[in-house]
C-alpha positions in Angstrom: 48.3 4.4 5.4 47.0 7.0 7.5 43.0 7.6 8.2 41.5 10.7 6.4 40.1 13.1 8.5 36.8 13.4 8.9 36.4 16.9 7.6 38.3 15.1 3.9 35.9 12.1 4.0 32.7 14.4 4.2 34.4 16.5 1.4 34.9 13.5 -0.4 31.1 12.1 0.0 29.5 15.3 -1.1 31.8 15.2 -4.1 30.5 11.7 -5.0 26.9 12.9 -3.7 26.6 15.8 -6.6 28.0 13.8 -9.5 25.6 11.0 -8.6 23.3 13.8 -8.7 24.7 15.4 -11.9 24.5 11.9 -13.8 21.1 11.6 -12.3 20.0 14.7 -14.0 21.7 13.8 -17.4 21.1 10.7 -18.1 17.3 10.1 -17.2 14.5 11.6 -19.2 12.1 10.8 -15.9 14.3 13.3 -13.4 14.7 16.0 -16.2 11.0 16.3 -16.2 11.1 16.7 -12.9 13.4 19.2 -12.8 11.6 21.5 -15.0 8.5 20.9 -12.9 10.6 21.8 -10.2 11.8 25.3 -11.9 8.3 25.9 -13.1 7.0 25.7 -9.4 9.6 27.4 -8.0 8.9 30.6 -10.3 5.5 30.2 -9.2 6.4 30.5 -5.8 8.0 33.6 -6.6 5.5 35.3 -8.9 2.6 34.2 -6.4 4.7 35.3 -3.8 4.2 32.3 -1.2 4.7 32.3 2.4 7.1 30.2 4.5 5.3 27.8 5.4 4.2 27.3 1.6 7.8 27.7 0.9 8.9 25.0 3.0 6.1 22.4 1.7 6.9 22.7 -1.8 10.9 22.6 -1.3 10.0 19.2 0.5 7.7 17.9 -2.2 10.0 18.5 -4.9 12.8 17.2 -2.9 11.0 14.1 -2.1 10.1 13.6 -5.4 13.5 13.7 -6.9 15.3 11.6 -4.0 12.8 9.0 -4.6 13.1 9.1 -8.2 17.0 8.9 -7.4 16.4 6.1 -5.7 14.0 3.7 -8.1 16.5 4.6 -10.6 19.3 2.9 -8.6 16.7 0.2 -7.8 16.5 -0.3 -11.5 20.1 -0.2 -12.4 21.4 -2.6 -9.3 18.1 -4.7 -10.5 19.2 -4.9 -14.2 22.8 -5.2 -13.3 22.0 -8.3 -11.4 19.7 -10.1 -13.7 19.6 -8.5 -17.1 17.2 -10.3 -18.7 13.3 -10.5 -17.7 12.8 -12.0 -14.4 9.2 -12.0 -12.6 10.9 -11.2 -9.4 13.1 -8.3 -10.4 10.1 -7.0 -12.6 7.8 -6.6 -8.8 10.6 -5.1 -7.4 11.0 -2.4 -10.1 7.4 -2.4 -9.7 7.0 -1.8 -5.8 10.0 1.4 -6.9 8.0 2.6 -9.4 5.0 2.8 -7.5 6.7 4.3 -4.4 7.8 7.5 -6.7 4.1 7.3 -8.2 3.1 8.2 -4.6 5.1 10.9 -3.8 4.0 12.5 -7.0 0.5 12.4 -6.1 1.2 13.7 -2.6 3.0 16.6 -3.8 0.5 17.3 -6.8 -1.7 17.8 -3.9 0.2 19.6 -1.9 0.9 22.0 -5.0 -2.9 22.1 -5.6 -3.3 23.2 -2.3 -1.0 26.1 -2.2 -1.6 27.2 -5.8 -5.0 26.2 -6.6 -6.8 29.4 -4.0 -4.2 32.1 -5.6 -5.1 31.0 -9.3 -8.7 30.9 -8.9 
């Protein structure tokens, strides 16, 4: 069987890329939270008409936020596929993800409070 070309294997992974993305977004109440937080800061962005640099901050932040969330979910689901029933182990793993997404929220509450908080007040 012949290779695929590289140009077909990248088409290939983004396909797989957006409907991990799409299944992401639909099935977990966590990430469509986010998302809305995303939308409601990125109309704020527009109506307080940030700079580039603001710009560039918040795109990162939210995008950060979502790919980590992204990622403790797939924590979760390889750490329930492996042992489905409680397990002290898995549990401080799950943990350890859930904390590293608790993080990144914090940093980019702050980094939204810092762009947003002078042009509200």
């Amino acid at each position: 069987m012949p290779k695929e070309s590289f140009l077909v294997n990248r088409i290939k992974s983004v396909g797989f890329a957006l409907k991990g993305a799409f299944l992401l977004i639909r099935t977990e109440a966590s990430i469509k939270i986010q998302v809305f937080i995303a939308i409601v800061m990125t109309a704020a962005g527009f109506y307080y008409d940030i700079s580039s640099t603001e710009w560039i901050l918040q795109i990162f932040a939210i995008a950060l936020v979502l790919g980590i969330e992204g990622m403790n979910t797939a924590v979760e689901k390889i750490a329930d596929y492996i042992q489905p029933e409680f397990d002290v182990k898995i549990g401080f793993i799950k943990d350890i993800s859930a904390g590293a997404v608790m993080l990144v929220s914090i940093a980019s509450t702050i980094i939204g409070l810092i762009i947003y908080l002078p042009k509200v007040l």
